[in-house]
C-alpha positions in Angstrom: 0.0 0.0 0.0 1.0 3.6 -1.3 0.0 6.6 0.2 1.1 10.4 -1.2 1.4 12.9 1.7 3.4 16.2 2.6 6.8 16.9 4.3 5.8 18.9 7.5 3.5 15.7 7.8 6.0 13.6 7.8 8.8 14.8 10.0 6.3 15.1 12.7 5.5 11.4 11.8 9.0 10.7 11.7 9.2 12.9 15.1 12.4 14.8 13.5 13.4 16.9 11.0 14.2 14.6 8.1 12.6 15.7 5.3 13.7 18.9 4.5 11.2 22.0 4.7 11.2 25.5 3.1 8.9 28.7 2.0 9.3 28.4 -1.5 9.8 25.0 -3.7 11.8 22.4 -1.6 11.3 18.6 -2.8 12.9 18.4 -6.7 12.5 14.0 -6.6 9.9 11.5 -5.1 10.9 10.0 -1.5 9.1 7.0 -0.8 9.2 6.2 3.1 9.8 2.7 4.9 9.7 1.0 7.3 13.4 -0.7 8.5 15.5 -1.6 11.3 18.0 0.8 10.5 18.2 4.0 9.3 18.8 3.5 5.4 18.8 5.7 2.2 19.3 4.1 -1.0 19.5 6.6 -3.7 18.3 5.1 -7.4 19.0 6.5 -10.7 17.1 7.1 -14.4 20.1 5.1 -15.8 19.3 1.7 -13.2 22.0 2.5 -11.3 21.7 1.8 -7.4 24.0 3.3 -4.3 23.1 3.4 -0.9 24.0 6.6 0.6 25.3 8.6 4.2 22.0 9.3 5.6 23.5 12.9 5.6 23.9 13.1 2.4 20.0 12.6 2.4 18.4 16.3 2.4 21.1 17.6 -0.2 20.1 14.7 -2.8 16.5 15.3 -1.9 16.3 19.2 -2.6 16.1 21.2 -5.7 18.7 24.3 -5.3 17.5 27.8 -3.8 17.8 29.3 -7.0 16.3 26.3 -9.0 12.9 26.9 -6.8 13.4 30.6 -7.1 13.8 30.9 -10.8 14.8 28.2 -13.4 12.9 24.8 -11.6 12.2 22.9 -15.0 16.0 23.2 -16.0 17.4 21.7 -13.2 14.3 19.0 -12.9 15.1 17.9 -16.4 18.8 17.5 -15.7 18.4 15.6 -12.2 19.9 11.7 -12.7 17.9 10.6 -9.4 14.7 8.8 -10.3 13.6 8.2 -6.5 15.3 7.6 -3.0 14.0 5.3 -0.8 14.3 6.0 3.2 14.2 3.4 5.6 13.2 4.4 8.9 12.7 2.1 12.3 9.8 4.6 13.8 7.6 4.3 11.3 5.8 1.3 12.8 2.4 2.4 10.8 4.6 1.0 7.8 5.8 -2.2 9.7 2.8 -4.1 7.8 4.1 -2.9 4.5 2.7 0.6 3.9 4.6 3.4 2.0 4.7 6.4 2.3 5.7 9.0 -0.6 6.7 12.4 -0.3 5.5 13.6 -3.8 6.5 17.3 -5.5 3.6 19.5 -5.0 0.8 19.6 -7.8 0.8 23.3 -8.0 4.2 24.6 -8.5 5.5 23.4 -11.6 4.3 20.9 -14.9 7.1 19.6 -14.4 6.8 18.3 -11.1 3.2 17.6 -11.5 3.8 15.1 -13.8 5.9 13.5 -11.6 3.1 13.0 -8.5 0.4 12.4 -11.4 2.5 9.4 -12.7 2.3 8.1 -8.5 -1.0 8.3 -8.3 -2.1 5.7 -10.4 -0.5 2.7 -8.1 -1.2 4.8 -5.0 -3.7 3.4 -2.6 -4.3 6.2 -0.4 -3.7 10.0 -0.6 -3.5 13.0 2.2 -4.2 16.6 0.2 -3.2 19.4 2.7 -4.1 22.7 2.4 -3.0 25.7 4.6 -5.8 26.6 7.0 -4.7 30.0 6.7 -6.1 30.5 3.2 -7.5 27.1 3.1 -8.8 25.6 -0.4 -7.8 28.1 -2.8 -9.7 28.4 -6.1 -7.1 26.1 -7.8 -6.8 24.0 -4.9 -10.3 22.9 -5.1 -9.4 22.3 -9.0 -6.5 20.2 -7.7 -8.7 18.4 -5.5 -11.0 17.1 -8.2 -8.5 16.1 -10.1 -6.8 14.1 -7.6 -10.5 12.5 -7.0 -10.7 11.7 -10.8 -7.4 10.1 -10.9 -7.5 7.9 -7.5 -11.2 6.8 -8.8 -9.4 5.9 -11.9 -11.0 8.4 -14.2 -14.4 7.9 -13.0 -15.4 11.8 -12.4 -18.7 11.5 -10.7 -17.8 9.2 -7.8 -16.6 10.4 -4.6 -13.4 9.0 -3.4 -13.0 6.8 -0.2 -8.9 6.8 0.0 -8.6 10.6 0.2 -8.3 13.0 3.7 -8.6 16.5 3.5 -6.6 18.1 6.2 -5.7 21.7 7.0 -2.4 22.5 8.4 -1.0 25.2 10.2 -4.0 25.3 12.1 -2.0 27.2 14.5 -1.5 30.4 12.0 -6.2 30.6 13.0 -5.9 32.4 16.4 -9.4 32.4 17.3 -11.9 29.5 18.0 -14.3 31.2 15.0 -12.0 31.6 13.0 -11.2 27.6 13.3 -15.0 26.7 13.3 -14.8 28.8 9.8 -12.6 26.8 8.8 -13.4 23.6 9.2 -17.0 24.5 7.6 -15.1 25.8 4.3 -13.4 22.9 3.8 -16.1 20.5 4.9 -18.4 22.2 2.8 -16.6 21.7 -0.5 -15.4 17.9 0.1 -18.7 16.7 1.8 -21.3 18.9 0.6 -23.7 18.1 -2.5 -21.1 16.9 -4.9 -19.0 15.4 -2.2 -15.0 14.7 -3.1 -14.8 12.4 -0.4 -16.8 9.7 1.6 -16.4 8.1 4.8 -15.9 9.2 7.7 -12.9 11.4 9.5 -11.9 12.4 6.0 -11.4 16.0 7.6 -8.5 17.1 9.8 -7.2 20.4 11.0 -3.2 20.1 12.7 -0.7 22.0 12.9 2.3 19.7 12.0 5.3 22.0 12.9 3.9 22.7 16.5 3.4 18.5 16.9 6.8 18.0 15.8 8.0 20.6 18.1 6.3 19.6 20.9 8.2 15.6 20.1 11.5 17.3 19.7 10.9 18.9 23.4 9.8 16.2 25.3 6.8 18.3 25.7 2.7 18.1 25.0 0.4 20.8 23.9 -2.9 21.2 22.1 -1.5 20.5 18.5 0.1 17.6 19.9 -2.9 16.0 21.0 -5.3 17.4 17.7 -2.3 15.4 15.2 -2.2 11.7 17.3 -6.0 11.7 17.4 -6.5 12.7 13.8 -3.6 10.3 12.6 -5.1 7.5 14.4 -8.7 8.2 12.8 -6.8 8.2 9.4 -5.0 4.6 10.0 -8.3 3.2 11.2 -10.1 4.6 8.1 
């Protein structure tokens, strides 16, 4: 089993900062997550070729340059030699029974790289969209969304999809209680209203990732701590 997700996800899955994070385009090839008893990275290539590499080695192979996501992305995507790199990882126990998770490039930032996450989709078994709660489901967003519906129900456009979560991150940036209860009704108002995108149930999730992942690294427990273990464990169930 396959499932597409997010990087802030999945460091605080991880509970550290392995995949590497930025403002502006950060992921330039697909990272497919494992479980293993080690700590592994195995790097493959277009050409077949195979290497395992120093896990800290790991964020440099996996990130397109500063200036590549500033300016120039589809230049340096068409000249990467790395086809994927695989992470084996002992604390991710959800994938001790064979799951995997991939950490896709976005489906909004460049063709290039949306080819790339469309060509995953079609063997994936599960996908997590996330949206910042801050200006949650943006215009193309939604677009996004029902295109991701179309292609995990294998082109069928009128069915709802029952492998898909919604879930709004930086929950944290949406001071108020209102403002929270806002947003939870846009998005559960696009995905589950007449047309609904999804079906089932605790399809809809609102973290904050970074302030679970912080709260790990500290030793610590807070609010967002709680919110991401209880939505996470709906999601495995479901």
């Amino acid at each position: 089993m396959t499932a597409v997700s997010d990087t802030p996800l999945l460091n605080a899955l991880l509970g550290e900062e392995i995949q590497p994070v930025r403002e502006i385009p950060c992921s330039g090839v697909v990272t497919v997550l494992k479980y293993g008893l080690h700590k592994r990275v195995i790097c493959r290539y277009k050409d077949g070729r195979e290497e395992e590499i120093p896990c800290e080695q790991y964020q440099l192979k996996a990130t397109i340059s500063e200036d590549a996501a500033i300016g120039c992305l589809s230049e340096e995507l068409a000249h990467s030699e790395i086809e994927e790199i695989i992470f084996e990882h002992p604390d991710l126990e959800l994938c001790s029974s064979g799951v995997e998770i991939i950490d896709s490039p976005g489906l909004n930032e460049h063709p290039d790289r949306t080819k790339v996450t469309q060509r995953l989709l079609k063997d994936t078994d599960a996908a997590i969209f996330l949206t910042n709660a801050s200006r949650s489901l943006t215009q193309g967003e939604r677009d996004l969304l029902l295109d991701l519906k179309t292609q995990l129900n294998h082109g069928q456009q009128n069915e709802s999809a029952n492998n898909l979560f919604v879930v709004g991150n930086f929950i944290d940036l949406v001071r108020s209680e209102k403002g929270r209860e806002q947003v939870r009704q846009r998005i559960e108002r696009f995905v589950l209203g007449e047309n609904p995108v999804v079906t089932g149930n605790n399809r809809v999730h609102l973290i904050s990732a970074q302030a679970a992942l912080d709260a790990i690294l500290q030793g610590t427990d807070n609010e967002y701590l709680k919110l991401y273990v209880r939505s996470f464990c709906l999601c495995e169930r479901n």
